[in-house]
C-alpha positions, 0 to 999 in steps of 0.5 A, a space after each residue: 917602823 921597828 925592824 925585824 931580822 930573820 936568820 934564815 936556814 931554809 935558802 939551802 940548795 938541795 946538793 949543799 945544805 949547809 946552813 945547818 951544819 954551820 948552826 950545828 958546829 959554829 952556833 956561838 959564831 953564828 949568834 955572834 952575828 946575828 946579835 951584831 946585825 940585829 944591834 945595827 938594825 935595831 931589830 928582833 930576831 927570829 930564827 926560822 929552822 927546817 921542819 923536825 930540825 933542833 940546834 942544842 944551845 939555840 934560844 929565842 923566837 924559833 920557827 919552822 918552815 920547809 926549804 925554798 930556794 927564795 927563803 933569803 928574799 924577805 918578802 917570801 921570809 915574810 909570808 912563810 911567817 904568815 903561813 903562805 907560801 914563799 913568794 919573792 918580791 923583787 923590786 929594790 924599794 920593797 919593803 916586807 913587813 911581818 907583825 908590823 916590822 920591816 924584815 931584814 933576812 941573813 943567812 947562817 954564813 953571812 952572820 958567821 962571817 960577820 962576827 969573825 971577819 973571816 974570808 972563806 966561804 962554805 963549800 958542800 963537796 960531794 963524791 960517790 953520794 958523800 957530801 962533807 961540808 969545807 970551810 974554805 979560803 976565798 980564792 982556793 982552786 976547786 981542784 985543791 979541795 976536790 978530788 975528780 979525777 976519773 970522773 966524767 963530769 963536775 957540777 960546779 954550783 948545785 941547781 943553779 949550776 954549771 958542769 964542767 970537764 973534770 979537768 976543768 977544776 984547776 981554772 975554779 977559785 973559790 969566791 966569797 959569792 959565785 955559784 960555788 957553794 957545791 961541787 959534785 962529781 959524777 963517776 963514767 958510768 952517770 947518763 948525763 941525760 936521766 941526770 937532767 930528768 932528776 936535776 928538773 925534777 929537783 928544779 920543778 919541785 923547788 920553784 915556788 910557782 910565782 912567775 909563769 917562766 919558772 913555773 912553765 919552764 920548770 915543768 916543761 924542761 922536766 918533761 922534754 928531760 923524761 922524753 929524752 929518757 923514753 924515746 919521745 923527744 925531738 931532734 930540735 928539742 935541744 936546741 928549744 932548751 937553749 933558746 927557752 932557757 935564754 928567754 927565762 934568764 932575763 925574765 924570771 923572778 928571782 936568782 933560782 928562776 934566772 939559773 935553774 936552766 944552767 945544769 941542763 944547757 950545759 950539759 947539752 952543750 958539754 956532752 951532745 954526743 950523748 944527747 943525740 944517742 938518747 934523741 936521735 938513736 934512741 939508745 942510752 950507753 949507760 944503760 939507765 934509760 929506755 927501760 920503760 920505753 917502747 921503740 917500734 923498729 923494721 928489722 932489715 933483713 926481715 923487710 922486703 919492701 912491699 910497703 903495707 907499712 907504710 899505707 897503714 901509718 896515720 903519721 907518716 912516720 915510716 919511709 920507704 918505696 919498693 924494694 928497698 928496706 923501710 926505715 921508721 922516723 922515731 920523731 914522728 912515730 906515736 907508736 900505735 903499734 899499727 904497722 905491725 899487724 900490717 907487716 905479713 914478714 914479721 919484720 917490724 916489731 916493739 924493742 924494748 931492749 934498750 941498746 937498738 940494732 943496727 940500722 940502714 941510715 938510708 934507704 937501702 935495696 932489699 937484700 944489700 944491708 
């Protein structure tokens, strides 16, 4: 069987498309290598280009396709080639075959490193929403090629990411294959929180759907991520982040499936202060979420304790005896809007503001709050 090779540039991250900015500016280099693979293979060569895009200079088999994070699995090159959608197969013994051809797949920077025999790598470093591509030598520090300081946190490796204190950049070296072909630098006023809604939305719409636990986990990380922005979420929902994202680690497909919960857990796991505002307090600091959420609340110097409120709650979702200041448990409250009829005091009302009032943490006799 006669062997194919595809270079594809549709494996790019969303936070680091660079493997059209290495066609763009190192075409000669990149052909250089392709040419020298192909030669070793015995193979054709397609070039499999994103939709709309043009290289000045390239010629040859070119196709096009839209970017999945699976377009360097060549069973998945294989069916985009076909039409279909780009399923990965995994096994090692696997052979992908196109138009009766076995498909080799490589990547823009691996055939530019090929054909120079240089040790860098392509680093995509962003900052204030400006992205410049470096080419950089294996071994560098991340904080010699970016500037975080000030910064409130650092995404080190895109959607399959890490965040780190901005500090913690002096301890990064650039290597020729870790997770670090994007560094993006989140400024104080970032909530960490709608930052994990946009980073699952990313993740949800990039999973190509062929195994349950990127494909559930995705969508399900995605809408926990939306709750945590709206007041629906759990106090355990963090704790179902981790433990969920344990389990698709060692299960999932593909490289994609495996880390798409890495941004989220760590950012968890780095700021849980600002998670237990959003979850528990309801409030973002920010001043970025809530916007559309609505939190029904017993204003305490209003409250006199008769507990109409609490008869009228299907949820047992309010707390409360005679006397003392009721108190509404977010996680249980499906905000119907019901205790507010029952309230003849006024004291329970719909806040949409965002930042909420001060609170009784505990029940409290009327009158002593």
């Amino acid at each position: 069987m006669k062997n194919l090779l595809v270079l594809s540039c549709l494996k790019d991250d969303n936070f680091a498309h660079i493997s059209m900015h290495i066609m763009k500016e190192r075409l000669d280099d990149v052909k250089a290598g392709v040419e020298k693979k192909a030669s070793e293979l015995d193979a054709d060569v397609i070039y499999l280009l994103p939709e709309g895009e043009k290289v000045e200079g390239l010629e040859g088999d070119i196709r096009f396709g839209e970017y999945s994070p699976t377009l360097g699995n060549p069973n998945a090159v294989a069916k985009v080639l076909q039409g279909q959608l780009p399923r990965p197969m995994i096994q090692d013994d696997f052979v992908a075959v196109y138009d009766e051809k076995a498909v080799n797949v490589i990547l823009p920077e691996e055939a530019y490193l090929l054909a120079t025999g240089k040790n860098v790598r392509f680093v995509a470093v962003t900052k204030d929403d400006k992205t410049e591509i470096k080419e950089v030598e294996i071994g560098t520090k991340a904080s010699e090629i970016c500037d975080a300081t000030g910064a409130k946190a650092v995404l080190i490796g895109g959607q399959k990411g890490t965040f780190v204190k901005p500090e913690s950049l002096a301890n990064y070296e650039i290597s020729a294959d870790g997770p670090d072909y994007a560094i993006t630098v989140y400024g104080q006023d970032t909530c960490m929180v709608d930052l994990c809604v946009q980073l699952m939305t990313q993740a949800w719409q990039s999973s190509c759907g062929k195994c349950v636990l990127c494909r559930e986990g995705t969508l399900q990380f995605k809408t926990i991520a939306t709750e945590m922005t709206t007041g629906k979420a759990k106090a355990t929902d963090t704790d179902l982040i981790k433990e969920v994202g344990q389990l698709i680690e060692l299960g999932a497909y593909c490289p994609f499936g495996r880390s798409m919960a890495k941004p989220f857990i760590s950012a968890i796991e780095l700021f849980p202060d600002e998670f237990d505002d959003h979850i528990k307090r309801k409030t973002c600091k920010c001043g970025k979420c809530y916007k559309a959420a609505a939190v029904y609340l017993i204003l305490p110097d209003k409250c006199i304790g008769c507990g109409d409120c609490v008869d009228e709650c299907d949820e047992d979702a309010i707390e409360g005896k005679p006397k003392f200041i009721h108190m509404i448990d977010q996680d249980m409250c499906e905000q119907c809007g019901k205790c507010v009829d029952a309230c003849d005091e006024g004291a329970i009302v719909k806040w949409e503001d965002g930042k909420l009032p001060k609170l009784p943490k505990k029940l409290t006799k009327v009158g002593k709050f």
